[in-house]
C-alpha positions in Angstrom: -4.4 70.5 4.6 -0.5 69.9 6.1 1.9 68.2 4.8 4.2 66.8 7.3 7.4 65.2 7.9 7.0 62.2 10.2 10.6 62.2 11.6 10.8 65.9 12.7 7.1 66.9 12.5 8.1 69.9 10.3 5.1 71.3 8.3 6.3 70.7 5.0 2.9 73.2 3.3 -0.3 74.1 4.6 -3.5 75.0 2.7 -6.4 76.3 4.1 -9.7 76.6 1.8 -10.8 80.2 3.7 -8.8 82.9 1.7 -8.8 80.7 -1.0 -12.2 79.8 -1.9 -14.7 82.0 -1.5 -17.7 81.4 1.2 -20.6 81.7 -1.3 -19.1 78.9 -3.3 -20.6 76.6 -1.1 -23.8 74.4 -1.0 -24.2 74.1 2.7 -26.4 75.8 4.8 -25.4 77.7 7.7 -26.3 76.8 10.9 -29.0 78.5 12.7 -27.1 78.6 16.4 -24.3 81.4 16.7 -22.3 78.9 18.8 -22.0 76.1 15.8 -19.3 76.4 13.1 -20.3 76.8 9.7 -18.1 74.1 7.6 -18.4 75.5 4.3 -15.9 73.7 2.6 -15.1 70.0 4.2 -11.8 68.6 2.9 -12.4 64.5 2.7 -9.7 63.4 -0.1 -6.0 64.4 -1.3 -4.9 63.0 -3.6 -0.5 63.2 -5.2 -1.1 64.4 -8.8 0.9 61.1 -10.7 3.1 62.8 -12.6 5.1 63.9 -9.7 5.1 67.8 -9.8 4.1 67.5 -6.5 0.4 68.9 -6.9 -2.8 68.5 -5.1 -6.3 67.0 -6.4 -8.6 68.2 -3.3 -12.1 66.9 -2.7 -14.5 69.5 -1.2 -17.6 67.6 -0.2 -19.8 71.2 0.6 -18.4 73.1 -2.4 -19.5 69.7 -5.0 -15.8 70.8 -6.4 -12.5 69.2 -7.0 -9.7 71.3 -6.9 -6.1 70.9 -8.3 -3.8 73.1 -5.9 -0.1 74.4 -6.6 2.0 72.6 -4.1 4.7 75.6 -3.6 2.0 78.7 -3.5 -1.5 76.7 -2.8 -2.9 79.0 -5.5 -5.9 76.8 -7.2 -4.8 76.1 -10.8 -8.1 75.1 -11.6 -11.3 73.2 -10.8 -14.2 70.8 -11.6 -18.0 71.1 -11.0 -19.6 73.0 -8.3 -20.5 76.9 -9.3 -17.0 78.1 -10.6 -15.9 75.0 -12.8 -12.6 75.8 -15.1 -14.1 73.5 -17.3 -17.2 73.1 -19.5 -19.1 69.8 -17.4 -20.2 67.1 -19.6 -22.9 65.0 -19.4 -23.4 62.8 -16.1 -20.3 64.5 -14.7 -21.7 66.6 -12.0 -21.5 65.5 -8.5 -22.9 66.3 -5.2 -21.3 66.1 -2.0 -18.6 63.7 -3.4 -15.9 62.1 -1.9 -12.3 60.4 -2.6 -11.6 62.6 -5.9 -8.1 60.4 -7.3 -6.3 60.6 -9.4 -5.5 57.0 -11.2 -2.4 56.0 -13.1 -3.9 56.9 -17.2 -4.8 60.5 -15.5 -8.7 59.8 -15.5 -10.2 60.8 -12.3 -12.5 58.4 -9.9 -14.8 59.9 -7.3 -17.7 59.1 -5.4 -20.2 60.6 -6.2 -23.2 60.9 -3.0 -25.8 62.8 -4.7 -26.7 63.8 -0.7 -27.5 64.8 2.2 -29.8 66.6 1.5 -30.9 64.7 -2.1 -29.6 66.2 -4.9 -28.9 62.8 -7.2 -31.4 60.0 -7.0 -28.7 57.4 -6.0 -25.2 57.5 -5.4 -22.6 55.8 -8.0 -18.5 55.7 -8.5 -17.6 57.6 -11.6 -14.4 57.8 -13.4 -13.7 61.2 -15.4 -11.2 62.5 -17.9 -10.4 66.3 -18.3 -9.9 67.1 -22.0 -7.4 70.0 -21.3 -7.5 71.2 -25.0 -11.1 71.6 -25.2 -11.7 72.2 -21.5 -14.0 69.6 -21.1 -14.7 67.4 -18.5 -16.3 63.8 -20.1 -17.4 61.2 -18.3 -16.2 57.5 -19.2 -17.7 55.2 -16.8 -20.2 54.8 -14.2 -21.1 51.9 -11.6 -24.1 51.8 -9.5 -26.1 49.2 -7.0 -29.0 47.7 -7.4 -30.9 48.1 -5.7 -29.7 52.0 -5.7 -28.3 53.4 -2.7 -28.3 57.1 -1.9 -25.6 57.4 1.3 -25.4 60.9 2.7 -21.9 60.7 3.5 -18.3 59.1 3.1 -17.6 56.1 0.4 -15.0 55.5 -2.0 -13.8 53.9 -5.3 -10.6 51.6 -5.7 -9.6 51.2 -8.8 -8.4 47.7 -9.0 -5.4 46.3 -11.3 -7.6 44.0 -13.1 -9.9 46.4 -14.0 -12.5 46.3 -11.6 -13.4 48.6 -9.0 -14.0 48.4 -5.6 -16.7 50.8 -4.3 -17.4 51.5 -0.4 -20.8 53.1 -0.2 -20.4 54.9 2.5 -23.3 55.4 5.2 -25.0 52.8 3.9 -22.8 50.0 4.9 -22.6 47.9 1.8 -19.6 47.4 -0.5 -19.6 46.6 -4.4 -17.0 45.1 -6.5 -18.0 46.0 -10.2 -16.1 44.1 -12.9 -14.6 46.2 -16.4 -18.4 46.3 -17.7 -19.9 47.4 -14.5 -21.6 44.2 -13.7 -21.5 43.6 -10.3 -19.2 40.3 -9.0 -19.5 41.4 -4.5 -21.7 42.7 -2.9 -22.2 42.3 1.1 -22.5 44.5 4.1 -22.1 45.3 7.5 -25.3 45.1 10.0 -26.7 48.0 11.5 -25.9 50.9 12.5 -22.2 50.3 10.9 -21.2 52.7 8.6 -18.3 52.0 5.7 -15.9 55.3 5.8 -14.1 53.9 2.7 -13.6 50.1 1.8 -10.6 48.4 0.1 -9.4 44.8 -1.1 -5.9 44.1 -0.8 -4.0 40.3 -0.9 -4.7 39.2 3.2 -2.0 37.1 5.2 -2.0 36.4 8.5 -0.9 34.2 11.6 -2.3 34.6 14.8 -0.8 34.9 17.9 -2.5 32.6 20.1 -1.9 28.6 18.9 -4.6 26.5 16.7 -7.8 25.5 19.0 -9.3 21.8 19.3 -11.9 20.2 20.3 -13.1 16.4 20.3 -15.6 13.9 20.2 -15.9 10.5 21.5 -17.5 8.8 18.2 -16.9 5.0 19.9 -15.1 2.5 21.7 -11.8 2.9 19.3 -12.9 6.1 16.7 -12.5 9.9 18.2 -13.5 12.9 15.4 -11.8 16.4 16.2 -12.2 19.8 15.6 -9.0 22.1 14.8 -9.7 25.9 14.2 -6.9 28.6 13.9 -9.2 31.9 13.9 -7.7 34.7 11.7 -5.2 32.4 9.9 -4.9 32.4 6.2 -2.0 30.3 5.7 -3.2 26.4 6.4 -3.6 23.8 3.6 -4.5 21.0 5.9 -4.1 19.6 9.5 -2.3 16.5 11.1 -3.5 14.4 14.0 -1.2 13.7 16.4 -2.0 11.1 19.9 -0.4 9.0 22.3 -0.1 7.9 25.8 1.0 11.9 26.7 2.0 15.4 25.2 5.5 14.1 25.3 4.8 10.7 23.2 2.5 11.8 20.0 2.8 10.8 16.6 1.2 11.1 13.5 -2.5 9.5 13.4 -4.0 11.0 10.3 -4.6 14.6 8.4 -7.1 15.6 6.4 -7.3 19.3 4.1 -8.6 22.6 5.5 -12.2 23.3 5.3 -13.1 26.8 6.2 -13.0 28.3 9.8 -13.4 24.6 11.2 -12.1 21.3 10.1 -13.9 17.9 11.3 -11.6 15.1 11.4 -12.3 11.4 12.1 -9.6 9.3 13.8 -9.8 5.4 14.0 -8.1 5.9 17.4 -8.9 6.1 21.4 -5.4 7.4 22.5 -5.7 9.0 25.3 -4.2 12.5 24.2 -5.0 14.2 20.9 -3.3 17.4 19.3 -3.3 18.7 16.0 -1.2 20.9 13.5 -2.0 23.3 10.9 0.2 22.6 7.7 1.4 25.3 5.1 0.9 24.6 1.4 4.1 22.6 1.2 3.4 20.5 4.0 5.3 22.6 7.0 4.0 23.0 10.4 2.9 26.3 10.9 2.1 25.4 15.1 0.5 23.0 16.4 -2.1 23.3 19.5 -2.3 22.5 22.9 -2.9 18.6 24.1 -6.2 17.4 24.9 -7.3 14.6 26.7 -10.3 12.2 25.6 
């Protein structure tokens, strides 16, 4: 683990688990062939303790053990499950193979917990932890699986959302969850096969694409035309305006109608000969406007 500046490239720390943790520690196998390395540890989350001392919360997925490390002499101040836990585990707060140990704002804990590969829970699930420092105790206080279960060998994540929910990536198996404050599910989809989900996250999306809005058109009848105006990735339009006329250079307004979805169908009691449309913002502003099209 480095810690780098961007500008300069300087390496602010560095932290290697060998001389640190020791090799029987871990849970994984070595491999049978002399020429393959034996990854004991596996590093897959850091995480800035939020207090600002400038700590480490480390996730090691082979070790089932989340370490805190000092920032200034990488000594490990302590740890949490796996064979050498500081702390006394409490019920349901063991993990296997976890990933994306972080710290949250109240200084509970979330990880994800894989339970494999191989199977060591019988499903995988996002956990959130606190460490009772006075009684060195590590309680669990919430826990959020799918249903049907999933048991994903590898990667996944938990966001912790600010309203409460949390947003949980499973991982191998390419689904993603968002649980509400009583662990009821609200989301659920998934990518097809063979996708995989490293980690997944929600976040407020806006965006304006570069190319200009698309239409198409229809010749309904002798005097009515019904287009079709698209603007693929944009998040922005309320609604579109119709604009024909003789040529490019002489449209005006024909109609508009609201957004509805990836496409928007829109019949015109008009047979100009050119057609164009623009996509409107929520006050009523053109965002751009498409090429011409002839009927």
């Amino acid at each position: 683990m480095q810690q780098v500046d961007v500008k300069t490239g300087l390496v602010m720390f560095e932290w290697h688990a060998y001389g640190h943790v020791a090799l029987d520690d871990s849970y994984a196998n070595s491999p049978h062939d002399p020429n393959r390395p034996w990854d004991f540890f596996h590093v897959n989350s850091i995480s800035p303790d939020p207090w600002g001392d400038g700590d480490l919360l480390i996730s090691s997925r082979n070790t089932w053990t989340v370490y805190e490390i000092n920032h200034r002499s990488g000594s490990i101040l302590w740890r949490i499950g796996g064979k050498k836990s500081t702390f006394r585990m409490g019920p349901g707060t063991g993990t296997a193979y976890q990933h994306d140990a972080r710290w949250q704002p109240d200084h509970t804990l979330t990880i994800f917990d894989n339970g494999a590969t191989p199977k060591a829970h019988s499903q995988s699930r996002a956990i959130r932890e606190q460490i009772d420092f006075k009684h060195r105790i590590v309680k669990l206080l919430a826990r959020v699986v799918r249903t049907p279960p999933l048991l994903s060998g590898s990667q996944g994540n938990d966001q912790a959302l600010g309203n409460g929910d949390s947003f949980v990536g499973w991982g191998e198996t390419p689904y993603f969850t968002e649980f509400n404050a009583a662990g009821q599910a609200v989301f659920d989809a998934h990518l097809p096969a063979p996708a995989q989900v490293y980690r997944s996250f929600r976040f407020p999306w806006s965006a304006t694409p570069a190319a200009p809005p698309a239409i198409a058109l229809k010749v309904t009848g002798a005097t009515t035309t019904t287009l079709y105006a698209s603007w693929n990735g944009a998040t922005g339009v309320s609604a579109w305006r119709v604009l024909g006329g003789v040529n490019p250079a002489t449209l005006s307004p024909l109609a508009s109608a609201p957004s509805a979805g990836f496409e928007t169908a829109i019949a015109v009691p008009s047979a100009a000969p050119v057609f164009a449309v623009q996509a409107l913002g929520p006050a009523g502003e053109v965002l751009a406007i498409s090429h011409a099209l002839a009927r």
